[in-house]
mmCIF file of the N, C-alpha and C atoms, coordinates in Angstrom:
data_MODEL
# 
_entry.id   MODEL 
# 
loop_
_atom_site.group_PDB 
_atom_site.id 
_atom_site.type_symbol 
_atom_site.label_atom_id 
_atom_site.label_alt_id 
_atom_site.label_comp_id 
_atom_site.label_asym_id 
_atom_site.label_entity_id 
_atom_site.label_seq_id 
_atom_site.pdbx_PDB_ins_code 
_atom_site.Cartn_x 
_atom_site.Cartn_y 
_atom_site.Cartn_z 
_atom_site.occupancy 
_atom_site.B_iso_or_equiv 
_atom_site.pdbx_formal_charge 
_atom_site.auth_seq_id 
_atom_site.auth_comp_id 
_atom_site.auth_asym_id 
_atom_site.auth_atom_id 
_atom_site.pdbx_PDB_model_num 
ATOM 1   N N  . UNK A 1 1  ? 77.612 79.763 92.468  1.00 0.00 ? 1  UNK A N  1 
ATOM 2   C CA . UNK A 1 1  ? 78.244 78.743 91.638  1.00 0.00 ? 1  UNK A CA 1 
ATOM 3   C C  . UNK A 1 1  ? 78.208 79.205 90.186  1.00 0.00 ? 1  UNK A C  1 
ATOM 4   N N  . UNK A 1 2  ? 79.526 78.798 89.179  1.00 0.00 ? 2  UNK A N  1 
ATOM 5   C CA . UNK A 1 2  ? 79.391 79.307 88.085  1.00 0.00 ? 2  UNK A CA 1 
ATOM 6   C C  . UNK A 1 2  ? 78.596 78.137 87.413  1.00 0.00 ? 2  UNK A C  1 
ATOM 7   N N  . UNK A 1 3  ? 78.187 78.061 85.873  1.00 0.00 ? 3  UNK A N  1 
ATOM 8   C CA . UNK A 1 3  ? 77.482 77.548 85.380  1.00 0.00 ? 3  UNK A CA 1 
ATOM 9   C C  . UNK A 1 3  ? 78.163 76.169 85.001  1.00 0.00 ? 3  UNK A C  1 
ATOM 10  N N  . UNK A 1 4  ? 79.715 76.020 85.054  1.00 0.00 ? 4  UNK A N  1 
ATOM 11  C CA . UNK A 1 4  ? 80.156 75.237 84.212  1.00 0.00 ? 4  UNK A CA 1 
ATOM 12  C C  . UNK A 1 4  ? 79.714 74.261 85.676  1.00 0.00 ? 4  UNK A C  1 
ATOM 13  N N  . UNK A 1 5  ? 80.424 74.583 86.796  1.00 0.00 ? 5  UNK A N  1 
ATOM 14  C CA . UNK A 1 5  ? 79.902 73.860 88.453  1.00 0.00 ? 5  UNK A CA 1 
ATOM 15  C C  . UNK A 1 5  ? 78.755 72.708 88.306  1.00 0.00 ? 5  UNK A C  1 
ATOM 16  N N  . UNK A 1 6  ? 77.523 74.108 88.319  1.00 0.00 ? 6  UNK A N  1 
ATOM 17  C CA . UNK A 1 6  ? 76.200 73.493 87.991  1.00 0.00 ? 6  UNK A CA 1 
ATOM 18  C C  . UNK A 1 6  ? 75.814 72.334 87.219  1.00 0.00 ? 6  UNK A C  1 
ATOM 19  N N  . UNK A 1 7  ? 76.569 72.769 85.718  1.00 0.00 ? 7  UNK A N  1 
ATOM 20  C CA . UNK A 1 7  ? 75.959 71.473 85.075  1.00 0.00 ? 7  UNK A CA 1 
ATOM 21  C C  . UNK A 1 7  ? 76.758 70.070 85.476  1.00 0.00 ? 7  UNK A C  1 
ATOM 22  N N  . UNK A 1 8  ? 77.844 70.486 86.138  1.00 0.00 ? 8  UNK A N  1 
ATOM 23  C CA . UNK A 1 8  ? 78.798 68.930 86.689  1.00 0.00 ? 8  UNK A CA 1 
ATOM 24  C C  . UNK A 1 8  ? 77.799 68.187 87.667  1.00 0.00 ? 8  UNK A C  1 
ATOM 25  N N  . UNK A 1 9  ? 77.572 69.408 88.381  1.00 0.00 ? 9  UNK A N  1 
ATOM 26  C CA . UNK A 1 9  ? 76.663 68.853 89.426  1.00 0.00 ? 9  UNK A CA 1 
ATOM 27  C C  . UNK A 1 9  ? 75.511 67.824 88.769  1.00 0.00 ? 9  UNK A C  1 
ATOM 28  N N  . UNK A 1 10 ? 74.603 68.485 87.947  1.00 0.00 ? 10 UNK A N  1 
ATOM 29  C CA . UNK A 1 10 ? 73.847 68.031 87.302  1.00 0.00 ? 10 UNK A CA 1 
ATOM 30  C C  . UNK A 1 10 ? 74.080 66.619 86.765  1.00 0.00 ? 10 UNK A C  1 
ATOM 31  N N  . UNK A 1 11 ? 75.143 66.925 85.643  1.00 0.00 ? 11 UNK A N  1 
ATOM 32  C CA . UNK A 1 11 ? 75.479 65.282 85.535  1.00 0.00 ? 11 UNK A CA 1 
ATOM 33  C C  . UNK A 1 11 ? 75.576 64.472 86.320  1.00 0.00 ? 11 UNK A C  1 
ATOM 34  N N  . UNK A 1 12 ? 76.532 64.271 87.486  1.00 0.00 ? 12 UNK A N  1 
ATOM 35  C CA . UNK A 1 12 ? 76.445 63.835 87.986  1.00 0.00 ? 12 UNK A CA 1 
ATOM 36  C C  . UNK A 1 12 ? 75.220 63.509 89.114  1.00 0.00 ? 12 UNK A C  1 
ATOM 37  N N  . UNK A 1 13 ? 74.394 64.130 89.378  1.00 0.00 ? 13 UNK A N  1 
ATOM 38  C CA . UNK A 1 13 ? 72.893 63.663 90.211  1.00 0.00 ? 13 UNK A CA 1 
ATOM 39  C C  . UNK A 1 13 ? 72.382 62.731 88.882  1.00 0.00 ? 13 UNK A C  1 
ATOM 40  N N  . UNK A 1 14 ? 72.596 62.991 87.744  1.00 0.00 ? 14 UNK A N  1 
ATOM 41  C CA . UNK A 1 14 ? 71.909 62.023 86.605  1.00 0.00 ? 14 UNK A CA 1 
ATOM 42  C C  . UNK A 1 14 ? 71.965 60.889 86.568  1.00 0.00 ? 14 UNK A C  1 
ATOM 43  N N  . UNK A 1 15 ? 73.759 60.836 86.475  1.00 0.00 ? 15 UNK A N  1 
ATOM 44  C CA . UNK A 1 15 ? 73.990 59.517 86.319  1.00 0.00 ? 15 UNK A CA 1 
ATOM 45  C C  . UNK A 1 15 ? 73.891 58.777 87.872  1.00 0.00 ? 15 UNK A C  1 
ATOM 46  N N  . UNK A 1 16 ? 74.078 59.551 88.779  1.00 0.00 ? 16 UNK A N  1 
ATOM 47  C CA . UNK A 1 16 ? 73.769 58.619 90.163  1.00 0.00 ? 16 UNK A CA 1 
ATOM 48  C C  . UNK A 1 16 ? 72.124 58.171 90.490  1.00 0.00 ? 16 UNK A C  1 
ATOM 49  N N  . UNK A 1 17 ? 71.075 59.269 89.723  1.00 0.00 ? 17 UNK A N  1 
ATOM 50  C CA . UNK A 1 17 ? 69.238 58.404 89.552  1.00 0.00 ? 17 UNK A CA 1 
ATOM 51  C C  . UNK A 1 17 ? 69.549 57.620 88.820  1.00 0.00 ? 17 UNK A C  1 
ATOM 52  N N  . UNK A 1 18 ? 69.851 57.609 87.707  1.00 0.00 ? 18 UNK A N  1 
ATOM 53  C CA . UNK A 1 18 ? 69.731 56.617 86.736  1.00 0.00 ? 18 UNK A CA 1 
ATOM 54  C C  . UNK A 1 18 ? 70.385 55.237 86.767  1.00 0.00 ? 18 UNK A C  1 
ATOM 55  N N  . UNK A 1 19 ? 71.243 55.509 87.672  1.00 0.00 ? 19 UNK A N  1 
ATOM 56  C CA . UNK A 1 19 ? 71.765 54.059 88.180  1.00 0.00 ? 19 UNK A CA 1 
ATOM 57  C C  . UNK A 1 19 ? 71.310 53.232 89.038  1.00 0.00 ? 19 UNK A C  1 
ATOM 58  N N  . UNK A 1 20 ? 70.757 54.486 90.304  1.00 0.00 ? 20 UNK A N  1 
ATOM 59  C CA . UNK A 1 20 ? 70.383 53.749 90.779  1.00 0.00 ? 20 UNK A CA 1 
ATOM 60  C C  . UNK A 1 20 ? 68.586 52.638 90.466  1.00 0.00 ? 20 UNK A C  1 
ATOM 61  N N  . UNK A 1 21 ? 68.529 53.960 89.830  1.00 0.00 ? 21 UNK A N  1 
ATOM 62  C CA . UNK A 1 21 ? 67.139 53.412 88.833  1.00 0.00 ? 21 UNK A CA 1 
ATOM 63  C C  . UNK A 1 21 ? 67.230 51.870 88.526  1.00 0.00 ? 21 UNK A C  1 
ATOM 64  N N  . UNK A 1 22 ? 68.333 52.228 87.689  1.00 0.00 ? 22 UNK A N  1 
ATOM 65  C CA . UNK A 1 22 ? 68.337 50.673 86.893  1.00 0.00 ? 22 UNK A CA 1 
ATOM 66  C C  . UNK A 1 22 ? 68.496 49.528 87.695  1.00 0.00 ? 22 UNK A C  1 
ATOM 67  N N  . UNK A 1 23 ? 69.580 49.697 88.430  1.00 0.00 ? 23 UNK A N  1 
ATOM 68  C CA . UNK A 1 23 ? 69.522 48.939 89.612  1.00 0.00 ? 23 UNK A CA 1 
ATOM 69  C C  . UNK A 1 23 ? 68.079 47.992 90.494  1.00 0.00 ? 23 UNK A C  1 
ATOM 70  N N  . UNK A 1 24 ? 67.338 49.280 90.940  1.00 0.00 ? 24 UNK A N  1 
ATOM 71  C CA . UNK A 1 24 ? 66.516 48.950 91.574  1.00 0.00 ? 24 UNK A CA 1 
ATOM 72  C C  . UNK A 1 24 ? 65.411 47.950 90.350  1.00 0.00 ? 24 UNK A C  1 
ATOM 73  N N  . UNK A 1 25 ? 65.333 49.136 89.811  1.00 0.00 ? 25 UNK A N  1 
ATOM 74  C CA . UNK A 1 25 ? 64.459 47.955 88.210  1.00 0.00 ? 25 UNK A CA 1 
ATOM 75  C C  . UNK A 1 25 ? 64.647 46.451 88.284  1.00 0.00 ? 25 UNK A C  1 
ATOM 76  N N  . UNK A 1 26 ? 66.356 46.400 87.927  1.00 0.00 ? 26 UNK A N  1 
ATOM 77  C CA . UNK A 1 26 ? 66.488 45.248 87.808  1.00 0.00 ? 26 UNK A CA 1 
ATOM 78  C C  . UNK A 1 26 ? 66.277 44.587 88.883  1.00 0.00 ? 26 UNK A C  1 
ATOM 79  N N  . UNK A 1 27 ? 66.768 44.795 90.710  1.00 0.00 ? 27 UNK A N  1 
ATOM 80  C CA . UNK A 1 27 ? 66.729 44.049 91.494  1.00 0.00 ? 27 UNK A CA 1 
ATOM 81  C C  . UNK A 1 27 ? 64.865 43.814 91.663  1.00 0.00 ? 27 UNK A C  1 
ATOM 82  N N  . UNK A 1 28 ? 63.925 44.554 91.511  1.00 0.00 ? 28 UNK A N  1 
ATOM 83  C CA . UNK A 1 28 ? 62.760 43.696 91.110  1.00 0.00 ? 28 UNK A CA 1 
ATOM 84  C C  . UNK A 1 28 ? 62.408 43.046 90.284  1.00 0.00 ? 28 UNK A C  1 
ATOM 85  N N  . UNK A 1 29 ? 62.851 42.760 88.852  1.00 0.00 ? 29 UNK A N  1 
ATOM 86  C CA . UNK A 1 29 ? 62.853 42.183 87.833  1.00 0.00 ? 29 UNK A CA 1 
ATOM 87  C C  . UNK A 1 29 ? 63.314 40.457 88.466  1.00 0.00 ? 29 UNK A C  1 
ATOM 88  N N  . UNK A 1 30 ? 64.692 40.625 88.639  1.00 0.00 ? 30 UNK A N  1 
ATOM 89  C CA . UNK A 1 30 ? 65.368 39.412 88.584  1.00 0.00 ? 30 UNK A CA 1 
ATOM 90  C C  . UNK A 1 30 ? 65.426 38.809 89.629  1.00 0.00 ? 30 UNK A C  1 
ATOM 91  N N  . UNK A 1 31 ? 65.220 39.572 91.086  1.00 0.00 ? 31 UNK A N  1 
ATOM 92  C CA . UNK A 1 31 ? 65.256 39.366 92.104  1.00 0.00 ? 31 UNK A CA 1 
ATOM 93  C C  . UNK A 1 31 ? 64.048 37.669 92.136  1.00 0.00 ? 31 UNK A C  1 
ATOM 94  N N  . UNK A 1 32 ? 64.165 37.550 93.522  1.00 0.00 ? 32 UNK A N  1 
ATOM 95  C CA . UNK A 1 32 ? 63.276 36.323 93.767  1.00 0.00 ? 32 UNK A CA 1 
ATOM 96  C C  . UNK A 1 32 ? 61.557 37.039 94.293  1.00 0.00 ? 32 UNK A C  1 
ATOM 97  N N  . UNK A 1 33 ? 61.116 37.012 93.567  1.00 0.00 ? 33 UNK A N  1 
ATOM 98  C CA . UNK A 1 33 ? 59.485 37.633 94.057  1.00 0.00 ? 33 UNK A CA 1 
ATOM 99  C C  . UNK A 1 33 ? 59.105 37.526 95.933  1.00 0.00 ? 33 UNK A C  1 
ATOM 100 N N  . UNK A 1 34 ? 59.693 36.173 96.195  1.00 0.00 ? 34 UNK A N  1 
ATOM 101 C CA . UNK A 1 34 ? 59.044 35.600 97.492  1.00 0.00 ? 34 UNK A CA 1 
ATOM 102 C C  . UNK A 1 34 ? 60.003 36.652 98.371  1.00 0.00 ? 34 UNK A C  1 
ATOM 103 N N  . UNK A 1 35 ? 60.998 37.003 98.148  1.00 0.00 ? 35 UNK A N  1 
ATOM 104 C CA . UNK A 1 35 ? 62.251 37.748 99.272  1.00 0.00 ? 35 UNK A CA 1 
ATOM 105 C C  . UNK A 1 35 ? 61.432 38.799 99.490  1.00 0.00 ? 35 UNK A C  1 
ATOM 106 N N  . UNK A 1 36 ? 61.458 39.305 100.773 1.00 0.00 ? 36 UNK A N  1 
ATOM 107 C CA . UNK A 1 36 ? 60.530 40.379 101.261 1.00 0.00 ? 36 UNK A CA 1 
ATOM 108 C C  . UNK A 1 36 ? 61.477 41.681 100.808 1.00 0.00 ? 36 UNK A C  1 
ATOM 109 N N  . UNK A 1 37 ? 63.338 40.934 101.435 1.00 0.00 ? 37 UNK A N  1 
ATOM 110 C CA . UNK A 1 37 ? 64.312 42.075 101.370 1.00 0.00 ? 37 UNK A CA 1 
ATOM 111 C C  . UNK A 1 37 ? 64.199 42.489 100.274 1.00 0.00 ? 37 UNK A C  1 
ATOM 112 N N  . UNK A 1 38 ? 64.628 41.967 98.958  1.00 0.00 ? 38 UNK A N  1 
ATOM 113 C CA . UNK A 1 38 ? 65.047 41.803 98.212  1.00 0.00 ? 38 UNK A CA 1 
ATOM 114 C C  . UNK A 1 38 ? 63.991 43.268 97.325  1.00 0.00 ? 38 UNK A C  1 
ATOM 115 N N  . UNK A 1 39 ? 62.427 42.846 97.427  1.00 0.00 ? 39 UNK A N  1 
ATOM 116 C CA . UNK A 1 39 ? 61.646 43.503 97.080  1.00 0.00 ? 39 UNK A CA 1 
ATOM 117 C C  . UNK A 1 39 ? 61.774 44.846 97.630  1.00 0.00 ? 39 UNK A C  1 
ATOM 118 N N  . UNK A 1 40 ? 61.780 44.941 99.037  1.00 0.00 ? 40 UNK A N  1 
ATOM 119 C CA . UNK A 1 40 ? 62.213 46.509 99.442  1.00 0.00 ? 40 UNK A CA 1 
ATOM 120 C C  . UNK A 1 40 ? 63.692 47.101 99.122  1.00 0.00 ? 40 UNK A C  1 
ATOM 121 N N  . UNK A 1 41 ? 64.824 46.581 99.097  1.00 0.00 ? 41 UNK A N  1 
ATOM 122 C CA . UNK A 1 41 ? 65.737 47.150 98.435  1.00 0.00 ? 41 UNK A CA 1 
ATOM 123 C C  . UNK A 1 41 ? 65.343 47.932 96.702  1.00 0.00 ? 41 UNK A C  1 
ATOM 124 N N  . UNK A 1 42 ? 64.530 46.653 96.204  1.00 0.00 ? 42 UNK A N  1 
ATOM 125 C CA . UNK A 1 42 ? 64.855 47.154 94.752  1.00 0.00 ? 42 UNK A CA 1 
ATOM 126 C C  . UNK A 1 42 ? 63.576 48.769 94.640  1.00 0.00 ? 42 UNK A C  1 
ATOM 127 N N  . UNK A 1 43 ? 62.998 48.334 95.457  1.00 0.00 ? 43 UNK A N  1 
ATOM 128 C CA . UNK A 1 43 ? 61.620 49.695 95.715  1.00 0.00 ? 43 UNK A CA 1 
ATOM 129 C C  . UNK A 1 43 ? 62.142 50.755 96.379  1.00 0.00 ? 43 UNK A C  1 
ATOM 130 N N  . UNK A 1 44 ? 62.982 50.314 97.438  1.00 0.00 ? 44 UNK A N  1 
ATOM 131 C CA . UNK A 1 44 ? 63.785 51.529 97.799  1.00 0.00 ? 44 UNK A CA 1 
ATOM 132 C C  . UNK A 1 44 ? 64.434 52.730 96.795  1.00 0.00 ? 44 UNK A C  1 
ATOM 133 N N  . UNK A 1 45 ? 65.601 51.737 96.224  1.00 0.00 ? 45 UNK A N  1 
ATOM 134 C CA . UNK A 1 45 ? 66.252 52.251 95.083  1.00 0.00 ? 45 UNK A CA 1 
ATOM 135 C C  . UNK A 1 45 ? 65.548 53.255 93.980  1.00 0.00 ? 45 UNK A C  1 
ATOM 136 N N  . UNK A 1 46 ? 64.613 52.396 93.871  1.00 0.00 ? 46 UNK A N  1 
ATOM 137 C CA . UNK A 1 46 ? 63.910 53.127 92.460  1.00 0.00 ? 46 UNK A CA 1 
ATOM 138 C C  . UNK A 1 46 ? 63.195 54.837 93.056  1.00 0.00 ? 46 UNK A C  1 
ATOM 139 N N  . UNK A 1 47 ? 62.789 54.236 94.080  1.00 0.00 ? 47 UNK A N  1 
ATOM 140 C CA . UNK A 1 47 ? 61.989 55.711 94.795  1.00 0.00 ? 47 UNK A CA 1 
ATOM 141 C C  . UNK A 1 47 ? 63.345 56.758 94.920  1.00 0.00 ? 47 UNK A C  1 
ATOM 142 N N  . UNK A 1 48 ? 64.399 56.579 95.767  1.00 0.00 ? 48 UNK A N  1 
ATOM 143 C CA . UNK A 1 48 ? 65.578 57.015 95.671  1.00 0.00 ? 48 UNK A CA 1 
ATOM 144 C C  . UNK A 1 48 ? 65.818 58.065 94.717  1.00 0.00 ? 48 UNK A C  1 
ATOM 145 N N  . UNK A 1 49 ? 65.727 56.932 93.335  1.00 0.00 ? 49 UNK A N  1 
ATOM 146 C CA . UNK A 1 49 ? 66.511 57.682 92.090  1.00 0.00 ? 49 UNK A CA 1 
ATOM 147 C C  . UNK A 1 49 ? 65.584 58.627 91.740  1.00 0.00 ? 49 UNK A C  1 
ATOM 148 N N  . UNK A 1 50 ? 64.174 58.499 91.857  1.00 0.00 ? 50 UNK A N  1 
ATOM 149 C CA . UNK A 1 50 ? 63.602 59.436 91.148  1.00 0.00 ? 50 UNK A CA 1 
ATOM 150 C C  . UNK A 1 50 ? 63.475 60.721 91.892  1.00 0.00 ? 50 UNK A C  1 
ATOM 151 N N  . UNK A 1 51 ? 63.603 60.889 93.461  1.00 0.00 ? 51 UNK A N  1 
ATOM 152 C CA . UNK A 1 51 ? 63.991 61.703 93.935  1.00 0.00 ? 51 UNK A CA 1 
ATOM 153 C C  . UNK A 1 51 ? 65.413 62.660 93.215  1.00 0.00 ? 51 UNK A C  1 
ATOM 154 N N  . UNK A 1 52 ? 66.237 61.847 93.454  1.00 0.00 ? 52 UNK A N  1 
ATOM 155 C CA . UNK A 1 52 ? 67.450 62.160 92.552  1.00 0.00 ? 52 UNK A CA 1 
ATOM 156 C C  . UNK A 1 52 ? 67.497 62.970 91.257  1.00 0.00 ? 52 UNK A C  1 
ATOM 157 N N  . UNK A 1 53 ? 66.243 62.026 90.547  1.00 0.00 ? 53 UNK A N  1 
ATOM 158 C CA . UNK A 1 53 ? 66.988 63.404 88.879  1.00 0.00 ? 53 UNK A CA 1 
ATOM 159 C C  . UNK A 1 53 ? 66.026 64.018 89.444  1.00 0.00 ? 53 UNK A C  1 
ATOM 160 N N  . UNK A 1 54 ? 64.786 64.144 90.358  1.00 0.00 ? 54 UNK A N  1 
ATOM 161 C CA . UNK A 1 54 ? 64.083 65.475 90.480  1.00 0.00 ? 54 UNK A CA 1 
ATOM 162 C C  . UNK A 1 54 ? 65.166 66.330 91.083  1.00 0.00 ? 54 UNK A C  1 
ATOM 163 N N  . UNK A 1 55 ? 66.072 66.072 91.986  1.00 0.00 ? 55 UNK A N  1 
ATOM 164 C CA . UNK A 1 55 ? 67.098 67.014 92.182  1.00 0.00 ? 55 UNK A CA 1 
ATOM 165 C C  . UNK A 1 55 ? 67.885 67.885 91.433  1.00 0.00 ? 55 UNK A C  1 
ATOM 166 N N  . UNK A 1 56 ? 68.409 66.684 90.370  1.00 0.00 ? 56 UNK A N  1 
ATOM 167 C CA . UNK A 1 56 ? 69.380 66.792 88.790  1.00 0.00 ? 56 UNK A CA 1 
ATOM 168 C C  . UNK A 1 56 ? 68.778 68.056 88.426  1.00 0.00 ? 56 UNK A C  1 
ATOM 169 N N  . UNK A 1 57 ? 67.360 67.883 87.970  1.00 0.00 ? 57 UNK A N  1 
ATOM 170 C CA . UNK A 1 57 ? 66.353 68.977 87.574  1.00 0.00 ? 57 UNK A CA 1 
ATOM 171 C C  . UNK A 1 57 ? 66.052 69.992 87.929  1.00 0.00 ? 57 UNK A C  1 
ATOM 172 N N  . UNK A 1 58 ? 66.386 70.220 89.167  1.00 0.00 ? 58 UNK A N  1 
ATOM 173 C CA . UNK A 1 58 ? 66.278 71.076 90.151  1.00 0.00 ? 58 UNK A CA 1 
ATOM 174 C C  . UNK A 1 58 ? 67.553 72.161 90.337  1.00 0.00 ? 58 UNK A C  1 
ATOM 175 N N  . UNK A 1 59 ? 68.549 71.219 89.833  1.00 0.00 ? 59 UNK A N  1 
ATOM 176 C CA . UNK A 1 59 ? 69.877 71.991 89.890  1.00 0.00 ? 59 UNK A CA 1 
ATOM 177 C C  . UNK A 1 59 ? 69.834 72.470 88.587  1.00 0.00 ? 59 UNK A C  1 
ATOM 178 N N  . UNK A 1 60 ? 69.543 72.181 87.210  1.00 0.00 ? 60 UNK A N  1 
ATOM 179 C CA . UNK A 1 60 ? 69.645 72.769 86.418  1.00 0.00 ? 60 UNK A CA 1 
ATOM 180 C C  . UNK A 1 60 ? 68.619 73.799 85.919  1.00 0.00 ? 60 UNK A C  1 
ATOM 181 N N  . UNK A 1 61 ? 67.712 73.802 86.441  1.00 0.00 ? 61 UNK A N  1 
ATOM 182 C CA . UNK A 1 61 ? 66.593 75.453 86.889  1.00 0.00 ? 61 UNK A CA 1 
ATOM 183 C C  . UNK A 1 61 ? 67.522 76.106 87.338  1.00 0.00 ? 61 UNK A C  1 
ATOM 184 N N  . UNK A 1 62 ? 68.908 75.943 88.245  1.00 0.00 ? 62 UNK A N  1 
ATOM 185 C CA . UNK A 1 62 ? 69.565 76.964 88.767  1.00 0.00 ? 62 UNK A CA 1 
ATOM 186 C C  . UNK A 1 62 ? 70.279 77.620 87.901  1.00 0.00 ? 62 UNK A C  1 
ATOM 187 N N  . UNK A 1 63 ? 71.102 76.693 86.792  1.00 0.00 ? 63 UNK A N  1 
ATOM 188 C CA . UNK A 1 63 ? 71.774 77.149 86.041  1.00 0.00 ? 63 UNK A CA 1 
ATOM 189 C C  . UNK A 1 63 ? 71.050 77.821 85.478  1.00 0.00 ? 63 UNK A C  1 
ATOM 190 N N  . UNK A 1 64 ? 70.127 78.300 84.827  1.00 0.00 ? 64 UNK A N  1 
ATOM 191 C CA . UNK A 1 64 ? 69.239 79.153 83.776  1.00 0.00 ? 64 UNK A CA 1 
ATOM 192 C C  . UNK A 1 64 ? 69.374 80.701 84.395  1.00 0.00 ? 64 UNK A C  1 
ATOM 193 N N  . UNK A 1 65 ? 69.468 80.651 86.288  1.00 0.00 ? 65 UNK A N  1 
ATOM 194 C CA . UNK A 1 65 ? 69.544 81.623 86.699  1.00 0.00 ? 65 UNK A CA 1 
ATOM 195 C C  . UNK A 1 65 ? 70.435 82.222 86.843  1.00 0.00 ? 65 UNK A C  1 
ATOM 196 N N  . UNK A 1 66 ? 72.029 81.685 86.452  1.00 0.00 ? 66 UNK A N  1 
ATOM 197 C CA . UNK A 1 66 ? 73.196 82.310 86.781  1.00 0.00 ? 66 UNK A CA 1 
ATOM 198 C C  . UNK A 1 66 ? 74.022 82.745 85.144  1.00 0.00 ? 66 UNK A C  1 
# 
């Protein structure tokens, strides 16, 4: 992959953690405490995203190499 590839890639894994980040944030924030779902969606999410920019991060170690 050329470099310009990479960093698209990159952005984009960014903005897809970080959304879903916020997301999840908020759906524990605002959500109803007592909802069991509600609580595992928004915990889901958040675990998700941070997987995610560790990916983001991961792809752009690549770029350094090309």
């Amino acid at each position: 992959m050329n470099g310009k590839t990479i960093r698209w890639i990159t952005n984009l894994l960014l903005c897809i953690g970080t959304g879903f980040m916020i997301t999840g944030f908020t759906t524990l924030i605002i959500g109803e405490a007592i909802d069991a779902d509600t609580i595992r969606t928004g915990a889901t999410m958040s675990v998700v995203s941070f997987f995610v920019i560790i990916a983001s991060y991961v792809v752009a170690m690549l770029e350094e190499e090309v």
